[in-house]
Structure formats: structure tokens, C-alpha cells
C-alpha positions as CSV (number, residue, x, y, z in Angstrom):
1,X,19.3,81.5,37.2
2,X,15.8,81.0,38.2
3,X,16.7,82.2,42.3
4,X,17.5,85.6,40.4
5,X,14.5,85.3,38.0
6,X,12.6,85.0,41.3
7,X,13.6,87.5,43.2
8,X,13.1,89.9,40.3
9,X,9.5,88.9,39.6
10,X,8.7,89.6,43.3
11,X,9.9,93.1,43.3
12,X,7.8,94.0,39.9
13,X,4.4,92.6,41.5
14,X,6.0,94.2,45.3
15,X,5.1,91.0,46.9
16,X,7.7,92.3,49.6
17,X,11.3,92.4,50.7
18,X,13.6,89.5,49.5
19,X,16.6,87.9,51.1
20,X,18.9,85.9,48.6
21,X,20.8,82.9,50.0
22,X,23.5,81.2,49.1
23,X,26.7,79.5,50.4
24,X,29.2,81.2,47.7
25,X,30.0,84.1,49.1
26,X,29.2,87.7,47.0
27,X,26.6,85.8,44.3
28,X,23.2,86.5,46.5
29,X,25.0,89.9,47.0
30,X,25.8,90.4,43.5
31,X,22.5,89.3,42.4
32,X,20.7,91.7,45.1
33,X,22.3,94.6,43.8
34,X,21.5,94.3,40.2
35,X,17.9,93.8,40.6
36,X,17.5,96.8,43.1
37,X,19.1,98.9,40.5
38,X,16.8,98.1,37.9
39,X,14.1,99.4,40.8
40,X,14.1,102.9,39.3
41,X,13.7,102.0,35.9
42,X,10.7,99.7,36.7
43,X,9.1,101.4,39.3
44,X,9.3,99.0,42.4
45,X,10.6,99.8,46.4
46,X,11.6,96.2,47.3
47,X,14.7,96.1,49.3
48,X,17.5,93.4,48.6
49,X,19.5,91.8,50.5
50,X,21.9,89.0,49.9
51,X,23.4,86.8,52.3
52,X,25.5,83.7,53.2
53,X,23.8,83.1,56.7
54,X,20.8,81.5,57.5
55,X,20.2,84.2,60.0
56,X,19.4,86.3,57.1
57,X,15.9,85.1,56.6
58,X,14.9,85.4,60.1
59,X,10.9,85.9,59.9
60,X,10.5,85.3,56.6
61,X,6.6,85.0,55.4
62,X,8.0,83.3,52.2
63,X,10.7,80.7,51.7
64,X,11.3,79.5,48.3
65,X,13.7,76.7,48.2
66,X,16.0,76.0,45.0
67,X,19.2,74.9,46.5
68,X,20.6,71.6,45.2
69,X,22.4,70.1,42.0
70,X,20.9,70.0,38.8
71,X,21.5,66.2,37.3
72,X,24.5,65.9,35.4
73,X,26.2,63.5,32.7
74,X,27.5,60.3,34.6
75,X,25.3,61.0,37.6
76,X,22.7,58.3,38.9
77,X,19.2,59.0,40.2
78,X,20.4,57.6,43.5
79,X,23.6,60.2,43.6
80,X,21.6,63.0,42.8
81,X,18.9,62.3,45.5
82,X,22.4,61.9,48.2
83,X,23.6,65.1,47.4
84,X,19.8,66.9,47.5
85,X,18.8,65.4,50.4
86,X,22.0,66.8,52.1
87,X,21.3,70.1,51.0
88,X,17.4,69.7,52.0
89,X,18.4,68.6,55.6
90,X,20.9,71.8,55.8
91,X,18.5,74.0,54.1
92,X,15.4,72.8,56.4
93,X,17.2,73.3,59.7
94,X,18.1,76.8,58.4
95,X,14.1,77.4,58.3
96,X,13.3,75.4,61.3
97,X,15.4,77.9,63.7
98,X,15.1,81.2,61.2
99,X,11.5,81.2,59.9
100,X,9.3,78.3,61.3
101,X,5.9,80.6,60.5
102,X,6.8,80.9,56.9
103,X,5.4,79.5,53.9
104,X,7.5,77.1,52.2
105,X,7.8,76.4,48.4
106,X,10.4,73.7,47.3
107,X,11.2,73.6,43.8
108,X,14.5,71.3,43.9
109,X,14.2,67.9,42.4
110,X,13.4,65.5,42.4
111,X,10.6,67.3,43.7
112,X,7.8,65.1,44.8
113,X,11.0,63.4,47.2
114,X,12.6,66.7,48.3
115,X,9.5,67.8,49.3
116,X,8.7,65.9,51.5
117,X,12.5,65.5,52.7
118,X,12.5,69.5,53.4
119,X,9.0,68.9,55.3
120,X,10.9,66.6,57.8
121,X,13.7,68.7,58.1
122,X,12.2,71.6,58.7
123,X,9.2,70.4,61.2
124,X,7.0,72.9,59.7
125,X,3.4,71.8,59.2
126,X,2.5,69.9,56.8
127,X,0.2,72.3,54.7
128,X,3.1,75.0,55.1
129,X,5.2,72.9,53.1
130,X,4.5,72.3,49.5
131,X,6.5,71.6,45.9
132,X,5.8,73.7,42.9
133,X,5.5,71.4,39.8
134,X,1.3,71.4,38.6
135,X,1.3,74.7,38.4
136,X,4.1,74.7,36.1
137,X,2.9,71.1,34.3
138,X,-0.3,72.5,33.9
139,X,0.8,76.0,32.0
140,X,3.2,73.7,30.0
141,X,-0.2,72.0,29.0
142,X,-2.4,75.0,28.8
143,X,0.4,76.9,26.5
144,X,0.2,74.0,24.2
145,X,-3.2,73.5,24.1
146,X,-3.8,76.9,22.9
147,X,-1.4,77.2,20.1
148,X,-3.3,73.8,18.9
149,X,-6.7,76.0,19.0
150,X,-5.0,78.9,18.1
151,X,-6.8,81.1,21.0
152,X,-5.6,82.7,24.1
153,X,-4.2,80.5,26.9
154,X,-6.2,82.8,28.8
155,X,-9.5,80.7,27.9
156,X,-7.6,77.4,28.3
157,X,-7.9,76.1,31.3
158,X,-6.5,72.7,32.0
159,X,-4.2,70.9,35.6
160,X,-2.1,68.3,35.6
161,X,-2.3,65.3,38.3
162,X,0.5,63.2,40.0
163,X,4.3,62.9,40.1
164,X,6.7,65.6,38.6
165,X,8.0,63.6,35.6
166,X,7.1,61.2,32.4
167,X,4.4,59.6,34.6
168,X,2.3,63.2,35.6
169,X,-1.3,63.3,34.5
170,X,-2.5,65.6,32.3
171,X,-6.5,65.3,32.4
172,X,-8.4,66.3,28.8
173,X,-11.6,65.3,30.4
174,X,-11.1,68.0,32.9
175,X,-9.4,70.7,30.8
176,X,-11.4,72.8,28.8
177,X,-11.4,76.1,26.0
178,X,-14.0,78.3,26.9
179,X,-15.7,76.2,29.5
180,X,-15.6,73.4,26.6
181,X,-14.3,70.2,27.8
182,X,-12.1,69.2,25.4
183,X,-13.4,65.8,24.8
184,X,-16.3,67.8,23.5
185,X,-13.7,69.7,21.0
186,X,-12.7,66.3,19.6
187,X,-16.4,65.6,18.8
188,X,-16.6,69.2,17.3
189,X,-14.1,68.5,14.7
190,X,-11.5,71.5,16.5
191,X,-8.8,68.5,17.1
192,X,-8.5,64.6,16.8
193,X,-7.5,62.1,20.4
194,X,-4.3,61.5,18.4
195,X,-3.4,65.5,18.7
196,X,-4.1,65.4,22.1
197,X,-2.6,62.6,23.2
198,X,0.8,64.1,21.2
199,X,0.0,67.4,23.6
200,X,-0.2,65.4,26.7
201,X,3.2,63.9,26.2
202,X,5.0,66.7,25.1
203,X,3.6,68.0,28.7
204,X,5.4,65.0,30.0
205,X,8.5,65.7,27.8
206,X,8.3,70.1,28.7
207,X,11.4,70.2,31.0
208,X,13.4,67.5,29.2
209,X,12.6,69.5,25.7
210,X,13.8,72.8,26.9
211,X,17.0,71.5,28.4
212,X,17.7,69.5,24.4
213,X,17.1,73.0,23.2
214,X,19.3,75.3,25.5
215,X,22.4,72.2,26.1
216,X,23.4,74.1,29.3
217,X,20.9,75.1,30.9
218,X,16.9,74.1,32.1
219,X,13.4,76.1,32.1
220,X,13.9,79.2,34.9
221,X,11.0,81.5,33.4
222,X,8.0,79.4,33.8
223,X,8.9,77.9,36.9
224,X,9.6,80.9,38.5
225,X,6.2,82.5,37.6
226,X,4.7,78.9,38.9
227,X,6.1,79.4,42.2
228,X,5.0,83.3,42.6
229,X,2.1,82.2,41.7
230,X,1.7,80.2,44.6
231,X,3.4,83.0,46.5
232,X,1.3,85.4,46.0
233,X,-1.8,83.1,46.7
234,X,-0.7,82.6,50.1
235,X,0.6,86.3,51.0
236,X,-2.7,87.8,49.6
237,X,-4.8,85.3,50.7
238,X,-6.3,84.5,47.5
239,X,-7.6,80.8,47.9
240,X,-6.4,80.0,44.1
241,X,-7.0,76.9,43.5
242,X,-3.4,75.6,42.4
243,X,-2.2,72.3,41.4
244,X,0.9,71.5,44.0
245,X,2.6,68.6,44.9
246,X,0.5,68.6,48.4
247,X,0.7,66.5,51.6
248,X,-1.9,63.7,51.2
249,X,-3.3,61.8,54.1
250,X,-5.9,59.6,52.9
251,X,-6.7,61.9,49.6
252,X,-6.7,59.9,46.6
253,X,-6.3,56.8,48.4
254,X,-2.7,58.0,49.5
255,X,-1.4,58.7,52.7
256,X,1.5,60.4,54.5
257,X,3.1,61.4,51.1
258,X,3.4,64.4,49.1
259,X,1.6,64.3,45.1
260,X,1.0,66.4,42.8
261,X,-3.1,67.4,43.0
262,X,-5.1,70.4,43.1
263,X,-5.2,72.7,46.1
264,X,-6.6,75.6,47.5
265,X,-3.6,78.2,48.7
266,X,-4.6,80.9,50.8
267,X,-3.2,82.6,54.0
268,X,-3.4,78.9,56.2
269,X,-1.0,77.5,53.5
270,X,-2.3,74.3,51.8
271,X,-5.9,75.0,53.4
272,X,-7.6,72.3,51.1
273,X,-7.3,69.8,48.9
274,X,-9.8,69.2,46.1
275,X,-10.3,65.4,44.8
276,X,-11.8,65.1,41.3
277,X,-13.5,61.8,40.2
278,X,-11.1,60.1,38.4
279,X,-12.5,57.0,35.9
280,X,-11.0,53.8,35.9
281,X,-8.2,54.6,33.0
282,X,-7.2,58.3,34.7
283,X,-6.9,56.2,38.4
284,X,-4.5,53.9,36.7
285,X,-2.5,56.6,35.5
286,X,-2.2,58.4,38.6
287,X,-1.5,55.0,40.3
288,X,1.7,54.8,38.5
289,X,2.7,57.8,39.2
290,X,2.3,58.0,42.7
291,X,4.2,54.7,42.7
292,X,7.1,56.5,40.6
293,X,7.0,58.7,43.4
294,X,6.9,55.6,46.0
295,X,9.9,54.4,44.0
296,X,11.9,58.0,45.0
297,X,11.0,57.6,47.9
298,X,12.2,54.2,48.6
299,X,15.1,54.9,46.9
300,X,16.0,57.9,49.4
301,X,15.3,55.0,52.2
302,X,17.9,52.6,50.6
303,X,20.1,55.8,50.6
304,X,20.1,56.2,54.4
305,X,20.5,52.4,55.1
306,X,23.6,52.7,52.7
307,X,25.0,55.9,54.2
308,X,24.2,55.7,57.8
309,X,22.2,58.2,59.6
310,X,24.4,61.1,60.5
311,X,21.9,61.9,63.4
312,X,18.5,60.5,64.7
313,X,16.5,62.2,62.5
314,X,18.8,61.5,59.1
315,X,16.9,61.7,56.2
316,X,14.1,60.9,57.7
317,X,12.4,58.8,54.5
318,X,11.6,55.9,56.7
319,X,7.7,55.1,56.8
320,X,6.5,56.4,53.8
321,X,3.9,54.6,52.4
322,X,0.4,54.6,50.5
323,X,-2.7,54.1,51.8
324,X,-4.1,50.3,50.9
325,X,-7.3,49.1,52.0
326,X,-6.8,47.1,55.4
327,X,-3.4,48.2,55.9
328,X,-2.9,50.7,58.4
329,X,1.0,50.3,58.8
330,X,4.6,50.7,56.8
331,X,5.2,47.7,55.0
332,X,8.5,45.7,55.1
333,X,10.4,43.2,52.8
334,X,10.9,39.7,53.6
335,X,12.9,37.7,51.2
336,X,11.9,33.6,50.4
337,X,13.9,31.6,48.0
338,X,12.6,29.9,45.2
339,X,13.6,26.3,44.5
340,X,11.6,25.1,41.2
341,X,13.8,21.8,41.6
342,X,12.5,21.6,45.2
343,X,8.8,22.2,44.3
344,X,5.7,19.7,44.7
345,X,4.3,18.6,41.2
346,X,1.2,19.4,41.1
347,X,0.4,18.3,37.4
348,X,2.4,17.5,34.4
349,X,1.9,17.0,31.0
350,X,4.3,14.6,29.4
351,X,3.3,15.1,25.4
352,X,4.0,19.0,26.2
353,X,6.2,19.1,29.1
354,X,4.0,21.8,31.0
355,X,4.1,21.6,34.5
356,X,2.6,23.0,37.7
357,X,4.5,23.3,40.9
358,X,3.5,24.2,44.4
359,X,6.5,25.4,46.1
360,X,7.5,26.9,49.8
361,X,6.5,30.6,50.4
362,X,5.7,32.3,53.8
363,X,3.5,30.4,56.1
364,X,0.2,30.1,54.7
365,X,1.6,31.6,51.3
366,X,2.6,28.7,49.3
367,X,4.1,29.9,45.6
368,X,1.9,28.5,42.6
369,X,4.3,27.9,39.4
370,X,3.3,26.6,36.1
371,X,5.9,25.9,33.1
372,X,4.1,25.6,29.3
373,X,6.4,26.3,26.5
374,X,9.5,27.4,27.9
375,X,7.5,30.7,29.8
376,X,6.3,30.7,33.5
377,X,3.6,31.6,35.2
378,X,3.8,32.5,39.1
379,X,0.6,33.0,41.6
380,X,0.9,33.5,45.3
381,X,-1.2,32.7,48.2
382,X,-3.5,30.9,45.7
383,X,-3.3,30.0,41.9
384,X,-5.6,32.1,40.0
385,X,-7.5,30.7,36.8
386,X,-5.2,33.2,34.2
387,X,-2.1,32.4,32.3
388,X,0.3,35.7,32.9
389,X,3.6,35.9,31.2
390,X,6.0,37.0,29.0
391,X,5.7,36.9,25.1
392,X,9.0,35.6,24.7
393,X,10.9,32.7,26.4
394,X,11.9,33.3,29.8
395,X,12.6,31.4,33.6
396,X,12.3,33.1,37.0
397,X,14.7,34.3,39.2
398,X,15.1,32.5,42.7
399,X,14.6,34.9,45.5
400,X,10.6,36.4,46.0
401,X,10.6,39.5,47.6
402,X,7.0,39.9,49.9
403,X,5.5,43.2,51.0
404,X,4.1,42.5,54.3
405,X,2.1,45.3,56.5
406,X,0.7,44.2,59.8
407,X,2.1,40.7,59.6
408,X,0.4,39.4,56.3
409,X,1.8,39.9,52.6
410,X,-0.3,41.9,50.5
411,X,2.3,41.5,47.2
412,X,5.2,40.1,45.8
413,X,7.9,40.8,43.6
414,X,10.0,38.4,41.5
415,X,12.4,38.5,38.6
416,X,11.8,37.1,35.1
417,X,14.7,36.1,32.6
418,X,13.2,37.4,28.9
419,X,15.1,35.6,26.1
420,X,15.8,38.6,23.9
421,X,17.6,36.9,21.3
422,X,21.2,37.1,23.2
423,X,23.2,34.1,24.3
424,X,24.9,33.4,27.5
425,X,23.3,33.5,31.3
426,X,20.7,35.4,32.8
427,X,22.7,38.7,32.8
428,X,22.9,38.4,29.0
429,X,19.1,38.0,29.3
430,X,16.4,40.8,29.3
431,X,15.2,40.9,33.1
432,X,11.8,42.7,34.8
433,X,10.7,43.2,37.8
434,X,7.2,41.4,37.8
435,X,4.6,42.5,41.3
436,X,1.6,40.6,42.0
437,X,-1.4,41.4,44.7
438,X,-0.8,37.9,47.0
439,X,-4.1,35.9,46.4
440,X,-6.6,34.6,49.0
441,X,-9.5,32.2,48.7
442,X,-11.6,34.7,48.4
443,X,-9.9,37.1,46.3
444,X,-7.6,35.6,44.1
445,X,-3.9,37.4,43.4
446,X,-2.9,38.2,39.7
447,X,-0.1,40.8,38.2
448,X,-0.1,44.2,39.1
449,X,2.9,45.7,37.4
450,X,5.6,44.9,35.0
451,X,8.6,47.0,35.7
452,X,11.9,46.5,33.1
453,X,14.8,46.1,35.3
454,X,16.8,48.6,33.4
455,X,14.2,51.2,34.9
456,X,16.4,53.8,37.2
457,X,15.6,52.9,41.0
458,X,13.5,49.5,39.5
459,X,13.7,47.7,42.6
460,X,12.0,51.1,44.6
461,X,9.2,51.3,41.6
462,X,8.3,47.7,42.0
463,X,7.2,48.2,46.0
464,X,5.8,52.0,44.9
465,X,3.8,49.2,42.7
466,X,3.5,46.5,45.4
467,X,2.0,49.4,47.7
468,X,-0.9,50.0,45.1
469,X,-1.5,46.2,44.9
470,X,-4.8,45.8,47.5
471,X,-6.4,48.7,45.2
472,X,-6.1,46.5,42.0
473,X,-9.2,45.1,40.4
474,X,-8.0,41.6,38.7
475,X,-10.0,40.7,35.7
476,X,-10.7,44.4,35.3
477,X,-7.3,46.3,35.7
478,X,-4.7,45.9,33.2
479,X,-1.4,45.5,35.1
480,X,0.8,48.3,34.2
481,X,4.1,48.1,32.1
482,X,6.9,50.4,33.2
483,X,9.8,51.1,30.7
484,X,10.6,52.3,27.3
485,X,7.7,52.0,24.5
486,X,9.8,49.7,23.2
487,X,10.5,47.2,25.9
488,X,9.8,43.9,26.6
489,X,7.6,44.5,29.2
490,X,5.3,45.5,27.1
491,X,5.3,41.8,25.6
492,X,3.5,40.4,29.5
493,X,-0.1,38.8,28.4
494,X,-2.6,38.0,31.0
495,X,-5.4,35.6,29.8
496,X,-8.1,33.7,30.7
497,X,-7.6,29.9,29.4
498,X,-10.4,28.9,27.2
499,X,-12.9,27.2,28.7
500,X,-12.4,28.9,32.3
């Protein structure tokens, strides 16, 4: 639906000519025809043509890209990002050898991975290839904003930050009605923080309400305005300054991956992008999203190394990274296994039974555990002077997985056991995913994420996390808890022992 919703909205604002694509023969041709009929009747000259050959779009100014699957009952994350990075990898050689000077819009998710899939496929530069999703998010937010005030969405002007999904960032502070920050409204007495924080999730929640509404179908109106919007940016050279997910390289403290932020389009493409000051609780936001994102990304990785590159340049997902301070490479996983009976006692406590091991980690990394009351504490590189677990009961798993770039390990990732009430072994058990910024004397480690293993691609969130880990202030941050409102990952404590 919304390649035909497209293609219509071009011809009523005579953007130009349109080529449809698609691979089942007579539906581009089908859809062609009935829009240029309607020509007459609203007063447009755009000529249609469908097709079934890349060949078709030879010269193309424009290409905007919704081939792929929609997700489906009984379909994974990971099998949906298979059968969409197939179609990207087809679709961006189609561009590559047909139209390598056009302007490329991607709208297939998930987006902030197909992206940047289509980018590599294609070879096109960087700021020529770009996903639509803020502008959409943001109208989502705008729209509901303005039936809160009750004014026109025309003096509501508001953006949305990183990933396309539950973890974007719509910005209040930023958004305003009438030039009036909304923060200000609150104060006025026009709305309360709990309001807006119910607006700013239903943002997150937009797609996923519209598809519980129609049952067979998903939002095809207001993401096809989005992406003429962008469109028309770049053929009239309008330098608006759009919300896109954007190539970033160094921007926001991330590099060589595509987020969503604010851009300028004009006729260069992507020509600039515009970084906001972001306080300490909007940064963390947007640090988990871009770590969602990591987490596609990764998981797109583990997709090739289970599938086997068809061809040198197979879904070319290898290398993606963020930018940490003092890290100027991809980093890798190195596994260590973790023997607790193996460990050197540190100290004990007989009248409680707490104990604190020191046990083997990578050279010059030794693992810090402590045992008080049936939960566990784990440090790396150095013990730190906080107590971080879980709320309820729980053990560790025994294999710690270490992100290393440039030879040293900058965090680490290890399973927890949560007693949840259930009996039985550790699969009966709640489990988590817990990353940790590796200590050194100088700065020492502490948690930087908590990620419930029941989290779709967990293992790829936790190094998106892991990636971020060099960025995180301990003592000051508050590591971040990723799953449901009600999991138990929201039960992880970090405090400082009395006394300390």
C-alpha cells in the first residue's frame, strides 16, 4: 500500500515522473495505471510507469526503497532481518548499476539496520543514503501533542532522537507550542509531566497502535508523506531541517552507523547534521537506543556468520561500531570461563557466609566476585567499592564474555540466574544479561546495563551496551535496565556500602 500511496502523493505535488518496481509481474503496472487515470480529475502531468526490471529506474533523481516483508506471526527478529537484508543486497545492486547519482530513501525495517545494509549494497555515498523514521516519529508526536493543547499541529513543533522503535527519543525540552518550550507549558498549568510522559510513549507505541487497530495492515499515510517530505527537500533544494536516520561519524559520540537525529536535506543529500545539547537524562536515553540499534546490527552480523557470505561483500554488517573514547577500532568477543570453585578467597565471613573471590580473567583482568546472602556481585579489572546485584536470589553463569578493541577489554558481559519463585535448574530460573565498563586503578569499572535475557536479539543489545561502556560515568549514571516494566531487571541495586 504505501509504494502506491507514494507514488500518488508525488504526482499531486508534480515532484516528477515515477517508476514503480516490483518483482510480481502486472502490480507496479496495475498500480501505474490507476494513478495516471486519476491525473485528469486532479490536475497533475506525471507519467507512470511500472516495471519488473531494475533497468526501469535508470537515472533516477529519487529512489525510495519499501521492498521487504512486513514481520509476521511466528517470525523472529533474526528471520525477518535474513529475509530483508536479502532483499536490500538485491535492491542496492539494482541502484548501484541503474541510478548511482540518486537520492536514496529507505523505509524498510528494521530501518536503522536496513539502512545502513542498503548503503553498503548500493556504494552510494554516505549522505545519499538515508532512512525515513524522525520525520514520521516526530509528526506522530507533534499530532498528539496538539490534540492535548487542542491547537494546530501547525504551531507544534517538536523531533524525535535515536532508533526507530520503543527506545526513540522524543525531546519535551526541545519541542515547543508557539515557540513555548513545553517544559514551560507544564509550569503554566496547560499540561502536567505525567501527560507528557503518556504522549511520549504513545510516540513510542504509534506504529504498533495503528497495526492493533487495522489487524491486517500498518500506518502507509503518514509514512509516505514523511518520506516526500524528505523528497521534496532534496529535489527542491530546500535545506529542511529533517529528523532522519542519518550516517553518523563521530556525531553524538557515534561513529560509522546510521541513527535517527536531525538533518539538513538539501540538493547534496544529507548535507549536515545538527547536534543538540543533550543533558545527562536525554544522553542516557539516546545511549540505549543507539545500543538497540548496535543490538540490530550485531544481530545482522551473527546472521552472516550463520549463513555464510554468498559473495565477498555478503551483508556486509561486519565493523559496525560506536565511537568510545580511546577506541579507534571494531571490537571483538573473547570468551573466559568462570570457575567460582576455582577462585582465590579473598575474605570470608563465617557468621554470614559472605565471601570474596578473585578469580582468572584475561591477563591483567583478574574477575572480582563477592557472595552475601545468596546474591553476587562481579567487578572486572578491579573491585570497585559498590555492592551491585539483583533484588532477589540469584548465582552467575560461567562463561564471561569481554569486548576487546585494540587489544585491551573495555566491558564485560555475564549471565545472572534470578530466583523467580520457580523450581528446578537455571533454565527454570529468570536469567539477564548483566554488562560492566572493565575497571582500572584509576578508574574503577561498575554496571552499565541490565538486559533481561528474554529481550529479542539480547546477546546483540548487551555489546550495543558494552560499546557505550567507556562513555559511562559510575557513581553518576544509573545503569540502564532493558526489558518489560515488569521485569526483574528492574530489581538490579547499585549501592555504596555504608561507611565507604
Amino acid at each position: 500500500m504505501i509504494g502506491g500511496t507514494l507514488a500518488h502523493m508525488i504526482g499531486l505535488k508534480e515532484l516528477g515522473d515515477v517508476v514503480l518496481f516490483d518483482i510480481a509481474d502486472g502490480i507496479p503496472q496495475g498500480k501505474g495505471l490507476d494513478i495516471a487515470e486519476s491525473a485528469p480529475v486532479d490536475g497533475f502531468d506525471a507519467k507512470y510507469v511500472g516495471a519488473n526490471s531494475y533497468e526501469a529506474i535508470k537515472g533516477a533523481d529519487v529512489c525510495i526503497v519499501t521492498a521487504g516483508v512486513p514481520r509476521k506471526p511466528g517470525m523472529s527478529r533474526d528471520d525477518l532481518l535474513g529475509i530483508n537484508l536479502k532483499v536490500m543486497e538485491q535492491v542496492g545492486a539494482g541502484i548501484k548499476k541503474y541510478a548511482p547519482d540518486a537520492f536514496v530513501i529507505c523505509i524498510t525495517n528494521p530501518l536503522d539496520a536496513m539502512v545502513w545494509a542498503l548503503q553498503q549494497f548500493s556504494g552510494l555515498p554516505k549522505n545519499k543514503v538515508c532512512g525515513m523514521a524522525g520525520v514520521l516519529d516526530s509528526a506522530r508526536f507533534r499530532h498528539f501533542l496538539a490534540e492535548e493543547f487542542d491547537v494546530s499541529v501547525e504551531d507544534v513543533t517538536g523531533f524525535v532522537l535515536g532508533g526507530h522503535g520503543d527506545t526513540m527519543v522524543p525531546l519535551t525540552r526541545y519541542s515547543t507550542v508557539a515557540g513555548i518550550p513545553l517544559p514551560d507549558l507544564v509550569k503554566m498549568g496547560w499540561t502536567t509531566k505525567e501527560k507528557l510522559d503518556a504522549i511520549v510513549q504513545r510516540t513510542r507505541d504509534g506504529g504498533a497502535e495503528i497495526v492493533g487497530l487495522l489487524k491486517t495492515g500498518s500506518a502507509y499515510y503518514a509514512p509516505a508523506s514523511s518520506a516526500i517530505a524528505m523528497a521534496e527537500s532534496y529535489l527542491k533544494d530546500k535545506k529542511r531541517v529533517l529528523p532522519c536516520a542519518a550516517h553518523l561519524n563521530g556525531q553524538y559520540g557515534v561513529k560509522n552507523m546510521y541513527v535517527g537525529v536531525p538533518t539538513v536535506i538539501g540538493a547534496g543529500g544529507v548535507e549536515r547534521i545538527i547536534e543538540i545539547d543533550l543533558n545527562k537524562t536525554e544522553q542516557k536515553m539516546f545511549d540505549k537506543s543507539v545500543a538497540s540499534v548496535a543490538g540490530l546490527c550485531e544481530a545482522c552480523e551473527q546472521h552472516r556468520g550463520q549463513n555464510g557470505p554468498r559473495h565477498a561483500a555478503a551483508l556486509l554488517l561486519a565493523g559496525v561500531w560506536l565511537l568510545a573514547a580511546g577506541h579507534a577500532h571494531a571490537a571483538e568477543s573473547v570468551y573466559t570461563t568462570l570457575d567460582l570453585d576455582a577462585c582465590a578467597v579473598l575474605d570470608q565471613d563465617d557468621e554470614s557466609g559472605g565471601i570474596s573471590l578473585q578469580c582468572d580473567g584475561l591477563p591483567g583482568h583478574p574477575v572480582f566476585a563477592s557472595e552475601g546472602d545468596l546474591r553476587f556481585d562481579v567487578d572486572y579489572g578491579v573491585p570497585n567499592d559498590r555492592w551491585e546485584s539483583f533484588g532477589p536470589f540469584n548465582s552467575v553463569g560461567e562463561t564471561v564474555e569481554w569486548r576487546v578493541a585494540d587489544g585491551e577489554p573495555h566491558a564485560a558481559i555475564l549471565r545472572f540466574f534470578i530466583d523467580t519463585g520457580m523450581t528446578g535448574g537455571p533454565e527454570d530460573k529468570g536469567q539477564a544479561l548483566v554488562v560492566s565498563r572493565v575497571g582500572t586503578e584509576a578508574v574503577p569499572g561498575c554496571v552499565v546495563a541490565v538486559i533481561d535475557a528474554k529481550v529479542e536479539q539480547a546477546n546483540g543489545v548487551a555489546r550495543g551496551a558494552a560499546a557505550m561502556a567507556t562513555r559511562f560515568a559510575c557513581g553518576t549514571d544509573m545503569p540502564a535496565a532493558i526489558g518489560p516494566e515488569d521485569s526483574f531487571a528492574r530489581s538490579f541495586n547499585s549501592i555504596v556500602p555504608e561507611g565507604q
